[in-house]
C-alpha positions as CSV (number, residue, x, y, z in Angstrom):
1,X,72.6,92.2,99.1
2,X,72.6,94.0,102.4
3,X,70.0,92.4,103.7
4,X,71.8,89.1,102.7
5,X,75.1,90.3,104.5
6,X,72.8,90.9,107.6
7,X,71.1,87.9,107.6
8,X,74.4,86.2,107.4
9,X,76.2,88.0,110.4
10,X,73.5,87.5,112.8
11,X,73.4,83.9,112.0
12,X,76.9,83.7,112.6
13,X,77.2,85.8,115.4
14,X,74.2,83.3,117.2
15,X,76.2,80.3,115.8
16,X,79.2,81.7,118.0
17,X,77.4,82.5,120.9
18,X,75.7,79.2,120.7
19,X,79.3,77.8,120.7
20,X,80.4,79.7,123.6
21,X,77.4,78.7,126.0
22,X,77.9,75.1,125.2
23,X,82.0,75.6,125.7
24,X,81.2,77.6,129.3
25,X,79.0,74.6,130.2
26,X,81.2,72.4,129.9
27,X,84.3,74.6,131.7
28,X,85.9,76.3,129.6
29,X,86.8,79.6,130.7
30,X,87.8,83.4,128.9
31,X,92.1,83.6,128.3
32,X,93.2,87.3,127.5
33,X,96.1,86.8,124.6
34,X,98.7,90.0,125.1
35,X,99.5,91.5,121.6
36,X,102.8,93.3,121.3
37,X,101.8,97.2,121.1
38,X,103.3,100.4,121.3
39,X,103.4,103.6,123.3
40,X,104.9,107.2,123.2
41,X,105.2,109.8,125.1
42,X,103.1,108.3,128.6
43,X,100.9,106.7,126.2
44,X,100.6,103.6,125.6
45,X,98.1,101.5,123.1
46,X,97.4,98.2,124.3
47,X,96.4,95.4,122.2
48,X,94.6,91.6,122.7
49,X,91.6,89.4,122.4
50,X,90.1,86.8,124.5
51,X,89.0,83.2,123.9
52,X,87.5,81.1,125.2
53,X,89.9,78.0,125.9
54,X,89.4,74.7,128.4
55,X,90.2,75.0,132.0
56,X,93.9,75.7,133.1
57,X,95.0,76.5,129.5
58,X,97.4,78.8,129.4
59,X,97.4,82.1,127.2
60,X,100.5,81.9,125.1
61,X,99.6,77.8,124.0
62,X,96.9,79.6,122.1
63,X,99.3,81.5,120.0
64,X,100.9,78.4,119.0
65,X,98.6,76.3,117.9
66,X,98.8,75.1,114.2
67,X,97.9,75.6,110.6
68,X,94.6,75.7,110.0
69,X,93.4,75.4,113.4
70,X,94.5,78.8,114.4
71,X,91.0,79.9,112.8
72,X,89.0,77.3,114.9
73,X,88.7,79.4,118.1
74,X,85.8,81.0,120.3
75,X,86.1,84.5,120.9
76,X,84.9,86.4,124.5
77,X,83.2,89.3,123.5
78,X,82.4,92.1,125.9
79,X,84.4,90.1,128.7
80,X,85.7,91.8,131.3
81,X,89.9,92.3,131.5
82,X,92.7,93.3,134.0
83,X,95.1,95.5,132.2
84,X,98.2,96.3,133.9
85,X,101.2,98.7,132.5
86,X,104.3,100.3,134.0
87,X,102.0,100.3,137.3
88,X,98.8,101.6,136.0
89,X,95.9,99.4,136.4
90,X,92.6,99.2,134.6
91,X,89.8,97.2,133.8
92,X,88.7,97.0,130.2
93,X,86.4,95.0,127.8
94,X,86.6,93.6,124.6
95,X,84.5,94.1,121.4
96,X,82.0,92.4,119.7
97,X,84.6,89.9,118.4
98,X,86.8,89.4,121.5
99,X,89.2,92.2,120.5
100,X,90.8,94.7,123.6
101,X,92.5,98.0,121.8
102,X,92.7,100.9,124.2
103,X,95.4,103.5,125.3
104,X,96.8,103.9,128.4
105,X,98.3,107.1,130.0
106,X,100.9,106.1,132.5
107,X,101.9,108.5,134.6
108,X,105.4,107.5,135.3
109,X,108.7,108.1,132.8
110,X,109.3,105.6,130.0
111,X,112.2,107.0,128.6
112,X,115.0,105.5,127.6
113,X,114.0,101.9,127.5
114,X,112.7,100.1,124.3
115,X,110.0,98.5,125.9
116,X,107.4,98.1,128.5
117,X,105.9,94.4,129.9
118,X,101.8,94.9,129.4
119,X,100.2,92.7,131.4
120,X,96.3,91.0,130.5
121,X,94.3,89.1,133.4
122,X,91.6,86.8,133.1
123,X,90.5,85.2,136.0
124,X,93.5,83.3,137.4
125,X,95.5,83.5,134.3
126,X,98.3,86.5,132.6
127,X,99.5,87.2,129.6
128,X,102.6,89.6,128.6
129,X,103.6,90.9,125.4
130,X,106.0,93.7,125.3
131,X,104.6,97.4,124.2
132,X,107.6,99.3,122.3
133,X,108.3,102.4,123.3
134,X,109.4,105.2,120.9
135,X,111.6,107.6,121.6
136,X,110.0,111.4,122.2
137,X,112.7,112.5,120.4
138,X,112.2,110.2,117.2
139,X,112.3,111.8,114.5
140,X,111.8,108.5,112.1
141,X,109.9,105.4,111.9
142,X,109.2,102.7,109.6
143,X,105.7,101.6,108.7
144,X,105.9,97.8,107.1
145,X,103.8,95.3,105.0
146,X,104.4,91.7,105.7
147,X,102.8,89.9,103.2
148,X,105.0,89.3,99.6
149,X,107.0,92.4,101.5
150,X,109.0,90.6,104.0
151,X,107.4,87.7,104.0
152,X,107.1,85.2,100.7
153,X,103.7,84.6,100.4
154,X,102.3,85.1,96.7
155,X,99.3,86.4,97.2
156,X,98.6,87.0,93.4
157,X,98.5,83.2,93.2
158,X,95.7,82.5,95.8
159,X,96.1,78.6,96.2
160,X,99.3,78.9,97.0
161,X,99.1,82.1,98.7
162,X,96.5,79.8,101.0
163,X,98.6,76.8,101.3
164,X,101.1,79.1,102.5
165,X,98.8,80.6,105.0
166,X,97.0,77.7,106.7
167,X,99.1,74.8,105.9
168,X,102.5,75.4,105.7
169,X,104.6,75.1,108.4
170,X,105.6,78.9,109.9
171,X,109.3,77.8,110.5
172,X,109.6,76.9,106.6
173,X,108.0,80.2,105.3
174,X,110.8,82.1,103.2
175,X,111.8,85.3,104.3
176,X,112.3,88.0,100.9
177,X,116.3,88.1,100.2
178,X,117.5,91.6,102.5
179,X,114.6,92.9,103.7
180,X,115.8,92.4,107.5
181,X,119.3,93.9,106.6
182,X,116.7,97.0,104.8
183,X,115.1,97.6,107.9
184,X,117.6,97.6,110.1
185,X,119.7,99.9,108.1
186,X,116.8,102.5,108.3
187,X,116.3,102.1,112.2
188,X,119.9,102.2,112.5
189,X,122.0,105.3,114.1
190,X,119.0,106.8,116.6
191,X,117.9,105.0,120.1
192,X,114.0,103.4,119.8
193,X,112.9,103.9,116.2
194,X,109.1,103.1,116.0
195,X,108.5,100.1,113.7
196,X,104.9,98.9,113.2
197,X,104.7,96.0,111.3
198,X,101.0,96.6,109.2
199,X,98.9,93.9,107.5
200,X,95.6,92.7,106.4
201,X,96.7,89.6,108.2
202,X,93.9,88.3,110.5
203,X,95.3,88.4,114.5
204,X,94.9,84.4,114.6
205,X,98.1,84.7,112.5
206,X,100.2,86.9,114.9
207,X,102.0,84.0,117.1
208,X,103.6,82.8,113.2
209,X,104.3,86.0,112.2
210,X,106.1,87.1,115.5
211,X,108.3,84.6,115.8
212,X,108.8,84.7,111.9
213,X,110.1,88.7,112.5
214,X,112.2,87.3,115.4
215,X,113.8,84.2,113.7
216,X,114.7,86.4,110.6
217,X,116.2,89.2,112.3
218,X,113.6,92.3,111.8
219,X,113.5,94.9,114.2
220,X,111.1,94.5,116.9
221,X,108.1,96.3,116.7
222,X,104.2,95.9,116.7
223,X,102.0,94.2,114.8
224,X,98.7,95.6,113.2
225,X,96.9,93.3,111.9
226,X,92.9,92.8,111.3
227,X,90.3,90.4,111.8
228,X,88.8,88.3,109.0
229,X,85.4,87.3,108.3
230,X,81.7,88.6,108.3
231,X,80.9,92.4,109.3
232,X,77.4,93.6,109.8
233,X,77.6,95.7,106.0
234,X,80.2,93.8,104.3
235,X,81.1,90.1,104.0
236,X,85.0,90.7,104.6
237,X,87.0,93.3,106.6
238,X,88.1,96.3,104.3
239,X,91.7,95.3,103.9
240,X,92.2,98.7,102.4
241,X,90.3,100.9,105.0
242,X,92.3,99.0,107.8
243,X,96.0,99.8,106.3
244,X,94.6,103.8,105.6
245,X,93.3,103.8,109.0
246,X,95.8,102.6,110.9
247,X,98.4,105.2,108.6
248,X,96.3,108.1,109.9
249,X,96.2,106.8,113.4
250,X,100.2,106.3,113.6
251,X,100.3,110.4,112.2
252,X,98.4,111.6,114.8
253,X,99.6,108.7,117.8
254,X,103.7,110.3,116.9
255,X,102.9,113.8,115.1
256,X,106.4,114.2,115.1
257,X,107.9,111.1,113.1
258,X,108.3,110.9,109.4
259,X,107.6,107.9,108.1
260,X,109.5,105.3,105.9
261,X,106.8,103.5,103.7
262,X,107.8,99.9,103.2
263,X,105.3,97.5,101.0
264,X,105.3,95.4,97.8
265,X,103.7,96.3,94.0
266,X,101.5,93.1,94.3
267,X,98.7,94.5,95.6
268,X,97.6,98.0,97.4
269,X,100.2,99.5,98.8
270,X,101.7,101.9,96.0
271,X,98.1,103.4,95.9
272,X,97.5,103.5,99.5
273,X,101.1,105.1,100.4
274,X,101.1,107.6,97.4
275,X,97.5,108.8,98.7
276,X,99.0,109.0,102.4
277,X,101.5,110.7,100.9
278,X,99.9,113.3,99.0
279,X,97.4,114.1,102.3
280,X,100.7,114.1,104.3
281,X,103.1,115.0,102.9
282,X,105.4,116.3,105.7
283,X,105.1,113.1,107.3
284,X,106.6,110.2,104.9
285,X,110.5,110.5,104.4
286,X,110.2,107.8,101.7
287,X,108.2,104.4,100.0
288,X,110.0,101.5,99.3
289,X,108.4,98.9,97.4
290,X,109.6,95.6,96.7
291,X,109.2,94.8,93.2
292,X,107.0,91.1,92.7
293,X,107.8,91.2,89.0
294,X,110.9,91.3,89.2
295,X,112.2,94.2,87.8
296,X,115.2,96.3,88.3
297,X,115.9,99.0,90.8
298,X,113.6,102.2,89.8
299,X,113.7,106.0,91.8
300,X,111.0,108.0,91.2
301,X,109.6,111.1,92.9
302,X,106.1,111.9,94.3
303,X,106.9,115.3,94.6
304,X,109.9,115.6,97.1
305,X,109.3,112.2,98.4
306,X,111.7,109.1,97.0
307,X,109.4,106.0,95.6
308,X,111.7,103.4,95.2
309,X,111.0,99.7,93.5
310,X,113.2,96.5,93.4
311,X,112.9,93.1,93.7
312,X,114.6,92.6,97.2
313,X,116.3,94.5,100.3
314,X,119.4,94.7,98.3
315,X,118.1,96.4,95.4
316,X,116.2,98.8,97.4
317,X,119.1,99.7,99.6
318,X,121.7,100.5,96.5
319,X,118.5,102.4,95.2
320,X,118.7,104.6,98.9
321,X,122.7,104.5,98.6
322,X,122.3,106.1,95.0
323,X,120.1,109.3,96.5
324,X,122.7,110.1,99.4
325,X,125.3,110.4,96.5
């Protein structure tokens, strides 16, 4: 089977840098896509990728593009990028598939402003995205799922989990009943909460999904997401190893924050928060898990920490209201 997977992944990887000599020959050039990120403390992580896209097109048309076509693009990879933020320059390059993910300590203060402009250049062309800043006295944050969380998806139902995904118009995806109202209750009362927004999403999906968190009213925050497709040992990205990664990474990124777990009982997350947990368990205030079946509001305990289920933001916010009692 490995040697299989191996076999596969080089083919693939020629077949894409096929594709990319042909698209260079006949001018199309690398465009650096800015990713929102986030920073703390004079440090801030900066996220993107860059294509390869026809002459004079211009970063953020790339993050609209639709459906299905979202997967049809030709990543750089080990290109060559301008980074720019709060002042600080440097150059960077992506990986192997067109990704840029790199911290940068800036020098200057970044208190008391939510966010900070990070700035990618390619050649002639710039992309933004904003990198949000928590505060270095936050003493909270909210880790969130997006799929079947906050976003109505199905994914126990894969056709229409797919349709969903690759055909459906993002302006007509559903948002789940109160989870915006959830959130925001948590961030509320204290200046520049951190809220990172976690998914096995792959980043082709990250232009929907934004302006799906800003048309529904979630807090702003960063996306994590992944990248799909063949790796050189596996023939999909560990969905599972990504979300416990990126957990472990946020601990050590804002030692000081505990965390509010937010996910859904469809698929991984009550296993992959409750092992967090246990490792950390000084650093998760509480998990909140919306309920796919259905079922009614239920408080549990692992250890100290609340683990509350129901079916939408309502239920699980009379479920928070009923431990302050």
């Amino acid at each position: 089977m490995s040697r299989a997977i191996t076999v596969a992944y080089r083919f693939e990887t020629g077949l894409r840098d096929l594709g990319s000599r042909v698209a260079r020959a006949f001018g199309w050039l690398p465009v650096a896509i800015a990713y929102p990120g986030y920073g703390s403390g004079g440090r801030v992580r900066v996220l993107g990728r860059v294509l390869l896209a026809p002459a004079g097109t211009h970063p953020e048309s790339r993050l609209r593009i639709p459906g299905w076509q979202r997967f049809l693009t030709l990543e750089a990879p080990r290109t060559g990028v301008d980074v720019e933020v709060a002042g600080v320059r440097q150059r960077l390059t992506s990986d192997e598939d067109g990704l840029v993910d790199a911290v940068l300590e800036v020098d200057r203060p970044l208190e008391g402003r939510p966010s900070v402009p990070v700035h990618l250049r390619t050649g002639r062309r710039t992309a933004s995205a904003p990198a949000h800043l928590a505060s270095t006295d936050a003493h909270r944050g909210v880790v969130c799922d997006i799929d079947d969380t906050l976003l109505v998806t199905d994914i126990a139902h894969p056709l229409r989990a797919a349709y969903r995904t690759f055909v459906q118009r993002s302006r007509n995806r559903r948002a789940v009943p109160g989870m915006a109202d959830l959130l925001r209750e948590i961030t509320a009362g204290q200046e520049h909460v951190p809220v990172l927004y976690l998914s096995n999403g792959p980043w082709n999906l990250i232009g929907p999904l934004a302006a799906f968190l800003e048309r529904n009213g979630f807090p702003p925050g960063a996306l994590l997401l992944t990248d799909w497709g063949l790796q050189p040992d596996r023939w999909f990205r560990d969905g599972q190893a990504h979300k416990r990664s990126s957990l472990l990474r946020l601990a050590q990124d804002m030692p000081g924050v505990d965390w509010t777990l937010v996910g859904d009982t469809g698929e991984h997350d009550p296993a992959l928060y409750e092992e967090f947990a246990r490792a950390h368990p000084d650093r998760v205030a509480e998990i909140l898990l919306r309920d796919v079946a259905v079922g009614g509001p239920v408080v549990d305990r692992l250890g100290g920490i609340p683990v509350l289920r129901a079916p939408d933001g309502a239920g699980l916010s009379r479920a928070r209201a009923t431990l302050r009692r």
